[in-house]
Backbone as CSV, one residue per row, in Angstrom:
resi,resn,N_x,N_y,N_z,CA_x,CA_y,CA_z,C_x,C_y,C_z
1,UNK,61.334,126.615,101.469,62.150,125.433,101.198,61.258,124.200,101.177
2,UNK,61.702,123.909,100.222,61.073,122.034,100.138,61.337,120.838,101.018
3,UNK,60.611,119.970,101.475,61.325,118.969,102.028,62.172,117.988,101.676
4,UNK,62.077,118.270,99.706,62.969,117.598,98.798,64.708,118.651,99.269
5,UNK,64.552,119.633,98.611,65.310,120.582,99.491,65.676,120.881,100.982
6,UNK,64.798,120.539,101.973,65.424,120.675,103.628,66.255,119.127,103.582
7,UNK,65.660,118.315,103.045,66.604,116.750,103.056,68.087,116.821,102.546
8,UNK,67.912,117.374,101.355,69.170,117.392,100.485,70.321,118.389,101.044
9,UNK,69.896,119.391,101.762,70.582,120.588,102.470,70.946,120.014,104.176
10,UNK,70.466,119.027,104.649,70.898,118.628,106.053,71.852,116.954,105.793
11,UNK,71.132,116.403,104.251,72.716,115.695,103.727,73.493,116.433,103.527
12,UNK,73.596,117.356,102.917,74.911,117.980,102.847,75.750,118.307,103.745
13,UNK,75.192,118.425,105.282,75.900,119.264,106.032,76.077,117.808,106.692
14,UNK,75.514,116.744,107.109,75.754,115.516,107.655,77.395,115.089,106.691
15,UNK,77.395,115.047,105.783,78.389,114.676,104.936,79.608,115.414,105.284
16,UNK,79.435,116.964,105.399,80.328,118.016,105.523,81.077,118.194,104.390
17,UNK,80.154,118.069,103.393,80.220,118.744,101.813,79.745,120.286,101.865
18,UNK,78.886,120.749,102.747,78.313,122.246,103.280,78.456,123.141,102.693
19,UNK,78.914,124.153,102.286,79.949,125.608,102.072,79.891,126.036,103.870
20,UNK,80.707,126.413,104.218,81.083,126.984,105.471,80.080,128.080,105.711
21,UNK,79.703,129.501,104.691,78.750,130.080,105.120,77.287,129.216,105.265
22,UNK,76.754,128.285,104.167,75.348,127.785,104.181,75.640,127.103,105.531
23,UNK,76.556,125.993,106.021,76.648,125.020,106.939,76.325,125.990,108.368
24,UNK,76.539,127.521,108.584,76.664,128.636,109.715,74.912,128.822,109.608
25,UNK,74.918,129.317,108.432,72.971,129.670,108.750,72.398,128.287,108.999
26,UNK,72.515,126.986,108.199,71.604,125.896,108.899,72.103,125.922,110.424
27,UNK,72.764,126.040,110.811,73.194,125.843,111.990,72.580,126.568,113.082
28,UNK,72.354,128.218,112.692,71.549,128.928,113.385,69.667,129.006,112.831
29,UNK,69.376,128.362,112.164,68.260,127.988,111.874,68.086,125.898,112.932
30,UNK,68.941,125.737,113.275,68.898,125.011,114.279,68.576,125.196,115.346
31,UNK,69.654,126.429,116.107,69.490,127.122,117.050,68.235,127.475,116.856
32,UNK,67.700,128.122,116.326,66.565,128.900,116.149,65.195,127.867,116.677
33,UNK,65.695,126.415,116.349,64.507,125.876,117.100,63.546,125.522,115.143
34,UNK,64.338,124.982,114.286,63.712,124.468,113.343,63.613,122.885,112.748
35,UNK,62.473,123.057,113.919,61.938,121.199,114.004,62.029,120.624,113.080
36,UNK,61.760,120.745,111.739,61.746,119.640,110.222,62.805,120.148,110.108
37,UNK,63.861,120.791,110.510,65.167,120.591,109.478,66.632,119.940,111.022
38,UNK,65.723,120.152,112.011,66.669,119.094,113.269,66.435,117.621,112.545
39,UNK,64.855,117.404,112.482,64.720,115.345,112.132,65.155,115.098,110.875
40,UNK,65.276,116.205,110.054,66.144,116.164,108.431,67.367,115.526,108.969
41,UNK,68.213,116.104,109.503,69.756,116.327,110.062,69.778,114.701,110.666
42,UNK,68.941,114.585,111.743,68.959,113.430,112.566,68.833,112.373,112.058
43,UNK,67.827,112.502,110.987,67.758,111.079,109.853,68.802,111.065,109.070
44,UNK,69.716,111.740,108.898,70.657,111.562,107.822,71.758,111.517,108.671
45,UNK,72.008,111.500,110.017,72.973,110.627,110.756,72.812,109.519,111.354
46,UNK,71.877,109.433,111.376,71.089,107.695,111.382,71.537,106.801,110.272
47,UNK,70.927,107.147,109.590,71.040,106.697,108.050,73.157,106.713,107.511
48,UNK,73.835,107.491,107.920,75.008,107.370,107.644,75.564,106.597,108.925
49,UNK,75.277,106.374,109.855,75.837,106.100,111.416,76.510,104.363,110.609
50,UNK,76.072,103.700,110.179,76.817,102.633,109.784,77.864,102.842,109.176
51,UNK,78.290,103.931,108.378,79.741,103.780,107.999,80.581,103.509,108.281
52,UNK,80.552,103.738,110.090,81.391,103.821,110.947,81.796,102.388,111.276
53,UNK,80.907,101.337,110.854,81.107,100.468,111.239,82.358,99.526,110.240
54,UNK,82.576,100.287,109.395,83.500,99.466,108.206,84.679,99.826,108.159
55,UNK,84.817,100.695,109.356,86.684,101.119,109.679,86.753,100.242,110.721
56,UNK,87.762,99.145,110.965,87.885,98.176,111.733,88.749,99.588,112.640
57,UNK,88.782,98.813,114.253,89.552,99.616,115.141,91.389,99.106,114.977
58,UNK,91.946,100.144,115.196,93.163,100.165,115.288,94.125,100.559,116.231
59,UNK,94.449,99.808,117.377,95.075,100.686,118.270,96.574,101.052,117.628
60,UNK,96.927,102.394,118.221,98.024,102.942,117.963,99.301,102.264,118.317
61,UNK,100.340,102.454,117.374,101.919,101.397,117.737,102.221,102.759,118.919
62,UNK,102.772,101.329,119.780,103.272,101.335,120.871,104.256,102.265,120.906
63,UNK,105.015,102.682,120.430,106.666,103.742,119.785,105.476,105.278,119.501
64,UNK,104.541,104.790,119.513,103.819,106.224,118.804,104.633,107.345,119.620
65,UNK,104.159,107.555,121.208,104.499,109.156,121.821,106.119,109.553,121.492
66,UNK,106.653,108.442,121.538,108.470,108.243,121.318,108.407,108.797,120.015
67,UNK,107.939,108.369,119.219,108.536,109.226,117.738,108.132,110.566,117.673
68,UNK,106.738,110.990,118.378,106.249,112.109,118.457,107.503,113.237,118.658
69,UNK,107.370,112.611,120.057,108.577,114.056,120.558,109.678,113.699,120.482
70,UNK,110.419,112.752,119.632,111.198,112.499,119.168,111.732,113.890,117.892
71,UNK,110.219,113.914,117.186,109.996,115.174,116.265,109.969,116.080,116.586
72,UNK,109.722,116.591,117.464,109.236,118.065,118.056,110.512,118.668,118.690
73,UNK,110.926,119.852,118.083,111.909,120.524,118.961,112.221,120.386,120.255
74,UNK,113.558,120.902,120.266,113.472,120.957,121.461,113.001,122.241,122.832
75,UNK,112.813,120.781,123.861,111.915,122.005,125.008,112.878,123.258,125.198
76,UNK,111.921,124.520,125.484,112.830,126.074,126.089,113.493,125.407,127.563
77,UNK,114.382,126.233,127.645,115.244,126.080,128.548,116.289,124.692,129.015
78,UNK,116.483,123.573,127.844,117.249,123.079,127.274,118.474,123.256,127.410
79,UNK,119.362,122.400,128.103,121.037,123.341,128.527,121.337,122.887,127.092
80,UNK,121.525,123.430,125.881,122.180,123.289,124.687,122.712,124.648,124.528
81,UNK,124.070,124.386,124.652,125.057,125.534,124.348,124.939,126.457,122.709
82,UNK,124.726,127.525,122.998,124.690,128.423,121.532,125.854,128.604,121.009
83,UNK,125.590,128.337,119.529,126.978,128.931,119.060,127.528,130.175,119.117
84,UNK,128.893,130.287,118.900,129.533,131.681,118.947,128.774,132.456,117.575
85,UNK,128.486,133.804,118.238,127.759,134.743,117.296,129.092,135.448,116.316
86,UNK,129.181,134.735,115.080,129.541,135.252,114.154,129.042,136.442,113.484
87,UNK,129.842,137.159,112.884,129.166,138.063,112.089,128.255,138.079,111.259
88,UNK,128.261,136.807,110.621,127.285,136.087,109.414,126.303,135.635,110.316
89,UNK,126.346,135.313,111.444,125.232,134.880,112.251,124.385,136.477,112.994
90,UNK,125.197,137.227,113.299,124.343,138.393,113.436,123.636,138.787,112.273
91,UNK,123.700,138.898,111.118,123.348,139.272,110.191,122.144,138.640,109.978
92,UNK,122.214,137.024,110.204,120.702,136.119,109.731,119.995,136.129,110.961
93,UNK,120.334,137.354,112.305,119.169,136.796,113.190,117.976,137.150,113.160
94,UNK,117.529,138.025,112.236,116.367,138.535,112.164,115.708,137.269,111.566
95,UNK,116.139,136.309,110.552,115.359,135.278,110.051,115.306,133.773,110.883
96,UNK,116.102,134.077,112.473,115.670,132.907,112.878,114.866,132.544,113.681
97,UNK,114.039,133.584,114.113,112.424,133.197,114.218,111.509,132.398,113.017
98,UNK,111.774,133.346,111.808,111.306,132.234,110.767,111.686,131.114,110.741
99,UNK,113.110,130.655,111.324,113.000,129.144,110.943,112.706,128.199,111.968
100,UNK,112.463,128.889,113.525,112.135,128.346,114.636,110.856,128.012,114.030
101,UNK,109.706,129.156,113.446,108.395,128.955,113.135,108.115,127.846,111.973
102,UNK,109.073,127.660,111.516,108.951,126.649,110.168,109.392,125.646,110.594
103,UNK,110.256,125.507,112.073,110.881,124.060,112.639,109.321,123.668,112.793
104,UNK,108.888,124.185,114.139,107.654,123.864,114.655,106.243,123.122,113.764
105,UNK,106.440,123.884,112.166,105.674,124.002,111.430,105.796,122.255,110.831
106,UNK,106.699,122.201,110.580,107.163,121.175,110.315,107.469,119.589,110.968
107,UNK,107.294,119.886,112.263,107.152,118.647,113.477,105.943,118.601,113.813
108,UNK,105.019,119.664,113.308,103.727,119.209,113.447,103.036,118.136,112.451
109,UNK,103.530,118.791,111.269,103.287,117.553,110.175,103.855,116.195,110.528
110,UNK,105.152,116.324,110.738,105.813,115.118,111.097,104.929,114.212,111.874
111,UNK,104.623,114.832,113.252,103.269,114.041,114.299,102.632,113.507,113.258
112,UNK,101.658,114.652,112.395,100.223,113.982,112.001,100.782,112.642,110.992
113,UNK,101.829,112.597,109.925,102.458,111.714,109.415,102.578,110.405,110.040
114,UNK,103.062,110.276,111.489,103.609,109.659,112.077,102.068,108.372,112.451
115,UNK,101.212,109.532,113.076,99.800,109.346,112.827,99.166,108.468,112.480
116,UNK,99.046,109.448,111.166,97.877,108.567,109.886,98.993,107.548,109.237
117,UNK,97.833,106.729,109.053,98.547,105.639,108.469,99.105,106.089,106.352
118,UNK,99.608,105.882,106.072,99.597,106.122,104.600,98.927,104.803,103.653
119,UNK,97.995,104.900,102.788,96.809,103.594,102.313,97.543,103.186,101.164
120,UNK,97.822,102.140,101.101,98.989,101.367,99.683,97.682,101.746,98.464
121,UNK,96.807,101.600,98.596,95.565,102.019,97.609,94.404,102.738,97.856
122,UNK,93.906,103.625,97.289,92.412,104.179,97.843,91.284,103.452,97.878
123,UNK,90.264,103.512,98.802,89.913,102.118,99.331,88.405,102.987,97.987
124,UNK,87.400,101.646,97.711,86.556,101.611,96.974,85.234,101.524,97.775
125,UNK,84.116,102.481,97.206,83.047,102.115,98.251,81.804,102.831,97.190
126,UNK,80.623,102.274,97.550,79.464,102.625,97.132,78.388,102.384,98.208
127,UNK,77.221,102.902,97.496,76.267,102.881,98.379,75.089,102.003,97.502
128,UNK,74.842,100.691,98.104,73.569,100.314,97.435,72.276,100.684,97.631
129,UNK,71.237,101.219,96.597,70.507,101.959,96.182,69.457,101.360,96.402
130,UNK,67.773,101.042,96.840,66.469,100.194,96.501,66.095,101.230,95.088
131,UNK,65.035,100.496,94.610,64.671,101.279,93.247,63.997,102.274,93.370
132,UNK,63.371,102.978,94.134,63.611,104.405,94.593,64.229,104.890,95.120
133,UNK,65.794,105.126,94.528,67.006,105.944,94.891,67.012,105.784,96.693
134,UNK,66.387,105.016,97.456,67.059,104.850,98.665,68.234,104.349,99.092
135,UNK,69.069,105.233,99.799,70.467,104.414,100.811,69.564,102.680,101.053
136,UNK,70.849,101.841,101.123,70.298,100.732,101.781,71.244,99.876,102.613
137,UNK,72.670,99.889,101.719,74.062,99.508,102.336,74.767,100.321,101.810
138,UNK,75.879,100.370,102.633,76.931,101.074,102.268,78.031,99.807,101.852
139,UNK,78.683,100.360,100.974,79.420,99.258,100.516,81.341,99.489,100.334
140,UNK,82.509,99.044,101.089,83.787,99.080,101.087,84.396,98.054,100.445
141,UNK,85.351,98.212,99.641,85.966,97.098,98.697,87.247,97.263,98.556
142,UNK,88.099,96.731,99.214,89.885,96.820,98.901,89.881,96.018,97.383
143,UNK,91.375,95.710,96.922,91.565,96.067,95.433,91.969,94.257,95.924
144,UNK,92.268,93.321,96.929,92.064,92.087,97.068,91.569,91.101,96.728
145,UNK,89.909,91.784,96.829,88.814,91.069,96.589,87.998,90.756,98.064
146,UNK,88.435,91.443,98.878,87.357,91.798,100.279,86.325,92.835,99.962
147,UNK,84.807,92.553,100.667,84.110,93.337,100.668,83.540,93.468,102.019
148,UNK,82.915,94.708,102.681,82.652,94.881,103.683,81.118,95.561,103.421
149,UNK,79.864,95.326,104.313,79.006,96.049,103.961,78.110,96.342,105.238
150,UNK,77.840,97.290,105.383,77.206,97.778,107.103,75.638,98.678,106.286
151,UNK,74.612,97.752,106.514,73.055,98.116,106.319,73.041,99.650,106.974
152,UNK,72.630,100.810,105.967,71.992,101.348,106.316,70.254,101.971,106.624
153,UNK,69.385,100.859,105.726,67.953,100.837,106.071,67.519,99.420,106.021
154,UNK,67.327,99.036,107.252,66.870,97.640,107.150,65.460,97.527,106.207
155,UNK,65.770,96.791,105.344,64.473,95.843,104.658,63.830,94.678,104.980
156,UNK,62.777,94.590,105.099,62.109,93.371,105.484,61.971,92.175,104.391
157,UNK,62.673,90.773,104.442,62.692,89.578,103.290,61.533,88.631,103.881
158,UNK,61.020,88.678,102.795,60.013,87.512,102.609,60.794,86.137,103.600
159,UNK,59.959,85.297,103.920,60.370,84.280,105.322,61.099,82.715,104.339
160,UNK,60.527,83.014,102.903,60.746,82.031,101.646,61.551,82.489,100.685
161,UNK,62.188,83.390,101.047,63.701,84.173,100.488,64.278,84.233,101.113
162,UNK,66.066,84.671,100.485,67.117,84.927,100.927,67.815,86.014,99.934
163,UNK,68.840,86.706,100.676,69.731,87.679,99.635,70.803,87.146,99.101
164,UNK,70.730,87.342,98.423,72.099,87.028,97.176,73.214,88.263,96.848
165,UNK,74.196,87.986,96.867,75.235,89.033,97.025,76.516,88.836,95.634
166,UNK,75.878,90.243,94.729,76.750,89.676,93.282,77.732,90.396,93.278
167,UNK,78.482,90.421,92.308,79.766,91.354,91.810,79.672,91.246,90.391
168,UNK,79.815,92.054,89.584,80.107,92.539,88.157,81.189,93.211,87.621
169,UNK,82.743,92.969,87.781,83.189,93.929,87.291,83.200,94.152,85.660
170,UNK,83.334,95.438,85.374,83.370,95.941,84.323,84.152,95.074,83.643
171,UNK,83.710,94.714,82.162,83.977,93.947,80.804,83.796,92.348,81.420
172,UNK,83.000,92.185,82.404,82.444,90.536,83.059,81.486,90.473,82.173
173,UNK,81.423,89.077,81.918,80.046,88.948,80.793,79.048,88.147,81.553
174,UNK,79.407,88.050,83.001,78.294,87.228,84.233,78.760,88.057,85.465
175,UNK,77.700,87.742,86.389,78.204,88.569,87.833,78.995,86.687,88.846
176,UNK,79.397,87.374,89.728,79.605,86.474,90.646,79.369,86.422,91.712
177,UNK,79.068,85.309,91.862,77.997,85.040,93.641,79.253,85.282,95.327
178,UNK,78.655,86.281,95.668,79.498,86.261,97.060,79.003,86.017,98.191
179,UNK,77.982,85.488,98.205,77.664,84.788,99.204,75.963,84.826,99.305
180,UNK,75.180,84.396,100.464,74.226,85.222,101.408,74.355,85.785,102.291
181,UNK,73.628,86.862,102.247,73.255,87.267,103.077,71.968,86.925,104.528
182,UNK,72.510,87.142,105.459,71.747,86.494,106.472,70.620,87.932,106.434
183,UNK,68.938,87.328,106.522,68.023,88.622,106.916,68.192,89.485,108.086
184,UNK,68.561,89.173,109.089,68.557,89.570,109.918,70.083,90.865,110.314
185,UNK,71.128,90.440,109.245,72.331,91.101,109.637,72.729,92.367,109.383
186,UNK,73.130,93.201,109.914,73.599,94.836,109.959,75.086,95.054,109.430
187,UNK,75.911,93.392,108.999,76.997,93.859,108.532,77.178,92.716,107.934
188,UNK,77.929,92.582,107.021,78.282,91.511,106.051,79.453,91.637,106.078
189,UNK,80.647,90.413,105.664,81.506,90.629,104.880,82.049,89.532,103.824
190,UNK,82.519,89.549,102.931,82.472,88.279,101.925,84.233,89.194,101.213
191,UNK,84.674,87.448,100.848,86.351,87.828,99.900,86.126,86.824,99.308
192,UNK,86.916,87.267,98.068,86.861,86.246,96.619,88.197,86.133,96.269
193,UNK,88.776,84.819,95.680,89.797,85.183,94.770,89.350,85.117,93.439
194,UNK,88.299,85.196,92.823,87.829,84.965,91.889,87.349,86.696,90.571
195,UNK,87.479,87.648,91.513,87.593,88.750,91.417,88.599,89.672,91.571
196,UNK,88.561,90.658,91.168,89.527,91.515,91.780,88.853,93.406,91.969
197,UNK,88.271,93.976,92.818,87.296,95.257,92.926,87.994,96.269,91.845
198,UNK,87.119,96.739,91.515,88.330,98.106,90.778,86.664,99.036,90.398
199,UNK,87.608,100.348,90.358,86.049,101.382,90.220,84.942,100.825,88.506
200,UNK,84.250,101.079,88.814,83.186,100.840,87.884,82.553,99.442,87.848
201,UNK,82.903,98.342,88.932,82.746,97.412,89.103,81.070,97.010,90.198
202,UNK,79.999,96.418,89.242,79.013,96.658,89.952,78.605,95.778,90.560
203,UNK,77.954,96.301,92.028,77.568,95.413,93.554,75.914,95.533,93.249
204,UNK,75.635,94.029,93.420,73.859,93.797,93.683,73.407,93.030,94.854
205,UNK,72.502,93.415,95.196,71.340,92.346,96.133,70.220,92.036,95.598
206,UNK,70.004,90.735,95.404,69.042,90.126,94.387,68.776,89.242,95.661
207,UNK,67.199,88.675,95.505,66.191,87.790,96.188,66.168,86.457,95.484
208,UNK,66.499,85.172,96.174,66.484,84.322,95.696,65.959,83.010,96.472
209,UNK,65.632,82.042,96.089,64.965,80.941,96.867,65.780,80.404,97.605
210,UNK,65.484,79.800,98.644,66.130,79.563,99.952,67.590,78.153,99.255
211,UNK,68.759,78.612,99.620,69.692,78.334,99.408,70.663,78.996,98.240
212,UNK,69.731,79.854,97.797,70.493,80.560,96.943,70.128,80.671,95.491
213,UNK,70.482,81.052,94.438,70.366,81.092,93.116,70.478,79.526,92.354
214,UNK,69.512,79.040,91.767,69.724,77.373,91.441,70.905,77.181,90.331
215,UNK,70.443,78.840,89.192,71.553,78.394,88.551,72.871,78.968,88.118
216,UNK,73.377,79.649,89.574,74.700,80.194,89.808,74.291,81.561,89.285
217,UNK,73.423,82.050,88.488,73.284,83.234,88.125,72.159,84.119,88.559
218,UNK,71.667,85.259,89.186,70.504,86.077,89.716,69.430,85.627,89.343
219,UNK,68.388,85.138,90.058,67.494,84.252,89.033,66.121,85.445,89.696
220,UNK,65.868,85.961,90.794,65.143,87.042,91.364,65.317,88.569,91.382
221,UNK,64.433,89.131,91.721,64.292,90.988,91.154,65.681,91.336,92.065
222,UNK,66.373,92.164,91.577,67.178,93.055,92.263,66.991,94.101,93.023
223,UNK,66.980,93.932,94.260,66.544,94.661,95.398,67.246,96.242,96.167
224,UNK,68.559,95.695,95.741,69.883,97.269,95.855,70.674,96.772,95.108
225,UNK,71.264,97.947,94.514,72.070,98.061,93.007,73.033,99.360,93.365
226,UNK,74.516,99.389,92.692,75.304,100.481,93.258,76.844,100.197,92.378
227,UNK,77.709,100.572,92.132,78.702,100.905,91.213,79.982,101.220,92.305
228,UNK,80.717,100.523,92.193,82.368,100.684,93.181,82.981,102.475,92.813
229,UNK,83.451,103.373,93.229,84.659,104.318,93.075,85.118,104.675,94.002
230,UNK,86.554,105.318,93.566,87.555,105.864,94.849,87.157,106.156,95.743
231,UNK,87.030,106.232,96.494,86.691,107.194,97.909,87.441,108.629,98.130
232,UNK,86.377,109.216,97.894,86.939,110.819,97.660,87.745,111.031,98.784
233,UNK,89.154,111.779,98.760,89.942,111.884,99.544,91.043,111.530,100.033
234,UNK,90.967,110.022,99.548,92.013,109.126,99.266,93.368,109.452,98.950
């Protein structure tokens, strides 16, 4: 195996894109004590560990456990009187285990429903790129015009530069300025009403002289480059 190949095979399993059998042998080639493909693995949860940072926290509504078992059958031994066993009811008792098992089946979903939140839109995200195909930010975009961005490889800026933060959506005949970026920061966030995100819509970091671009438009090399889509799963 290559180290182009041990990289690309311990992203995969960091991602949990895997196949279930390949994801079992890297796993016991772990076990096994295989040093370049543990710091493969480890760099590529390093390197993704900022994602985490672009799901704001959410504590759970208060009613949550109440609706839970609100859903959930009821407990055994329950004084709820049975009905009189009809004849038509002897007949269907063989199928009412099936529907005890399909109650259950079914208040479980209910929970996870109750749960997860349901997303009015699938949220938009990319990854900005340096010009050798490196991760650099990860990039989240609601359909508003908020953007969220959590560094995944810090770059070092010249002390007589600053970053510039564009937007392009598709059929724009200019990008638009969303701000700076501070050198030093691990998370950004910038909103426009001047935009609106939608997939195919492209995110840059361009270098520019201290205060910014003189003439509203990228006037320095483009440093990470990356393209908005759905977020698989959505």
């Amino acid at each position: 195996m290559t180290a182009e190949e041990r990289d690309a095979l311990a992203g995969e399993y960091v991602l949990g894109t895997l196949e279930a059998g390949a994801a079992r042998d890297l796993e016991k080639s772990l076990a096994a004590g295989d040093a370049e493909l543990r710091e493969a693995v480890a760099a590529w949860e390093t390197r993704l560990a900022p994602l985490t940072a672009l799901a704001p926290q959410e504590a759970p509504p208060p009613d949550l456990w109440a609706r839970i078992e609100a859903a959930l059958p009821a407990a055994p031994g329950a004084a709820v009187a049975p009905p009189p066993r009809t004849p038509e009811r002897r007949r269907s008792d063989p199928w009412r285990w099936l529907a005890l098992g399909s109650s259950a089946v079914a208040a479980g979903l209910a929970a996870l429903l109750l749960v997860r939140p349901v997303p009015e839109e699938a949220p938009l995200m990319t990854v900005l790129l340096t010009s050798r195909d490196q991760p650099a930010w990860l990039v989240e975009a609601d359909r508003g015009g908020a953007l969220r961005l959590a560094a995944v490889n810090r770059q070092p800026v010249p002390p007589d530069r600053v970053m510039q933060l564009w937007a392009l959506p598709q059929g724009a005949t200019a990008p638009t300025s969303l701000g700076l970026i501070p050198s030093e920061a691990g998370q950004y966030s910038a909103s426009t009403t001047a935009i609106r995100p939608s997939p195919g819509m492209l995110v840059e970091i361009t270098l520019e002289p201290p205060g910014g671009s003189p003439t509203g438009r990228p006037t320095g090399p483009v440093l990470f480059i990356g393209r908005l889509s759905e977020a698989a799963g959505s």
